[in-house]
C-alpha positions as CSV (number, residue, x, y, z in Angstrom):
1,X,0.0,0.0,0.0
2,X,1.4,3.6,-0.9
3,X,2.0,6.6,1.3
4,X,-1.1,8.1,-0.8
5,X,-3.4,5.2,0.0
6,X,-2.7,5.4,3.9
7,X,-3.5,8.4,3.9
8,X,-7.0,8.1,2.1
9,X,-7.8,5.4,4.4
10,X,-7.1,7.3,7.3
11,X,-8.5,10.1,5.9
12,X,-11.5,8.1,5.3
13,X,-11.9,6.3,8.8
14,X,-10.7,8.9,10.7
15,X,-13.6,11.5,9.5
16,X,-16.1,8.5,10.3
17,X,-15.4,7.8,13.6
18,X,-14.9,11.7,14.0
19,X,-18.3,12.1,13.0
20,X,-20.0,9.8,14.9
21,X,-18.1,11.2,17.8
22,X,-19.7,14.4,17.5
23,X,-23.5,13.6,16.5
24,X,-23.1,11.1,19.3
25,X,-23.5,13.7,21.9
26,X,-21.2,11.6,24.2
27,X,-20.4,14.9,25.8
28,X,-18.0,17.8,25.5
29,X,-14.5,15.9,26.0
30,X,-15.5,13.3,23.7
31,X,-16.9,15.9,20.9
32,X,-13.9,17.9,21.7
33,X,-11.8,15.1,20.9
34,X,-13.3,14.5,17.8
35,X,-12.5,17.9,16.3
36,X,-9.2,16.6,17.0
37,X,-9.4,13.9,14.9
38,X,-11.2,16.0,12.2
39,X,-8.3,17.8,12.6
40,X,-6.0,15.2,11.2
41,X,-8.0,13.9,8.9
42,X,-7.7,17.3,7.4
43,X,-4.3,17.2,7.6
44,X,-3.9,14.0,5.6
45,X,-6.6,15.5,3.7
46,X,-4.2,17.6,2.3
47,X,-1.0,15.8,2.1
48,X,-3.4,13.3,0.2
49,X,-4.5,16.1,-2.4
50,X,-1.2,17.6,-2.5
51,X,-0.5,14.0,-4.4
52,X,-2.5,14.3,-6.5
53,X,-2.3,16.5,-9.9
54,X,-5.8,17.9,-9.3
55,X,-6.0,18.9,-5.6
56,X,-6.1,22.0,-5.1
57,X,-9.7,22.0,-4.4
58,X,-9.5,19.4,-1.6
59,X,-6.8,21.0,-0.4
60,X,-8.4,24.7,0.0
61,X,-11.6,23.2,1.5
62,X,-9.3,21.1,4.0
63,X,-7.3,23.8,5.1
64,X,-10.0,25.4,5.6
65,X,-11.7,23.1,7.7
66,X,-8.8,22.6,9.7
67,X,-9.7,26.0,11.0
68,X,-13.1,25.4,11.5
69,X,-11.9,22.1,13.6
70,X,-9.6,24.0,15.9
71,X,-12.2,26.3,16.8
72,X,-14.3,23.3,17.9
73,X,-11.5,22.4,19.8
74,X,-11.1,25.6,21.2
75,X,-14.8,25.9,22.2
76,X,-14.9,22.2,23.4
77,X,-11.7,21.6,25.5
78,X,-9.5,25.0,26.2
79,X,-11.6,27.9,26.2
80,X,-11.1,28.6,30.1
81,X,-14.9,30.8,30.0
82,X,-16.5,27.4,28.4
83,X,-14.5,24.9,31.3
84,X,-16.0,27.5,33.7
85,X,-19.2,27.5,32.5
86,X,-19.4,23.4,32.1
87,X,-18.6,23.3,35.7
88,X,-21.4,25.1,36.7
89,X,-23.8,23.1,34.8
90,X,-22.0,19.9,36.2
91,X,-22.4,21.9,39.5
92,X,-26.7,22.7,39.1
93,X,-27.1,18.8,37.7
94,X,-25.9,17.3,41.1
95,X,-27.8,19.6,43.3
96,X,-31.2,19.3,40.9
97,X,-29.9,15.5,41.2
98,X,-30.3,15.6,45.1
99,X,-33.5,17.6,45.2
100,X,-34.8,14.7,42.7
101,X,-33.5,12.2,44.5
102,X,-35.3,13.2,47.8
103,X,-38.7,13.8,46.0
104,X,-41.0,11.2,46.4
105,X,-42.1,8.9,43.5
């Protein structure tokens, strides 16, 4: 198998299990770590088109992406205003958690 064909395949796989990641609502961590992996499927994205005689197109829309990607993973793992605010909303879940708990049926 060629350099160009790994790539593709990851490239493939990789933006599959990314996706399902995401739409999964797993939760923040998980969707933030599947901008990550978007993230390098964009990046073998473009070393893929970069191959190819033709790839400019892929390779804009990529690089692009890319972008797009790492402010998912900005938003989902290391803005420090987003961590506060998740922890909050951990925070209210427990206590509503609690109250629920101690209601009766």
């Amino acid at each position: 198998m060629t350099t160009a064909e790994l790539l593709e395949w990851y490239a493939t796989i990789s933006g599959i299990v990314a996706a399902i990641m995401i739409a999964g609502d797993f939760g923040r961590r998980v969707t933030g770590f599947g901008f990550i992996l978007f993230c390098t499927m964009n990046i073998a994205w473009i070393l893929w088109a970069q191959s190819q005689e033709d790839g400019g197109g892929l390779t804009w829309q990529n690089a692009i992406l890319l972008g797009v990607n790492a402010v998912g993973i900005w938003q989902y793992l290391l803005s420090p205003k987003n961590r506060r605010k998740m922890k909050a909303v951990k925070e209210a879940v427990k206590e509503f958690e609690a109250r629920e708990a101690e209601r009766p049926a």
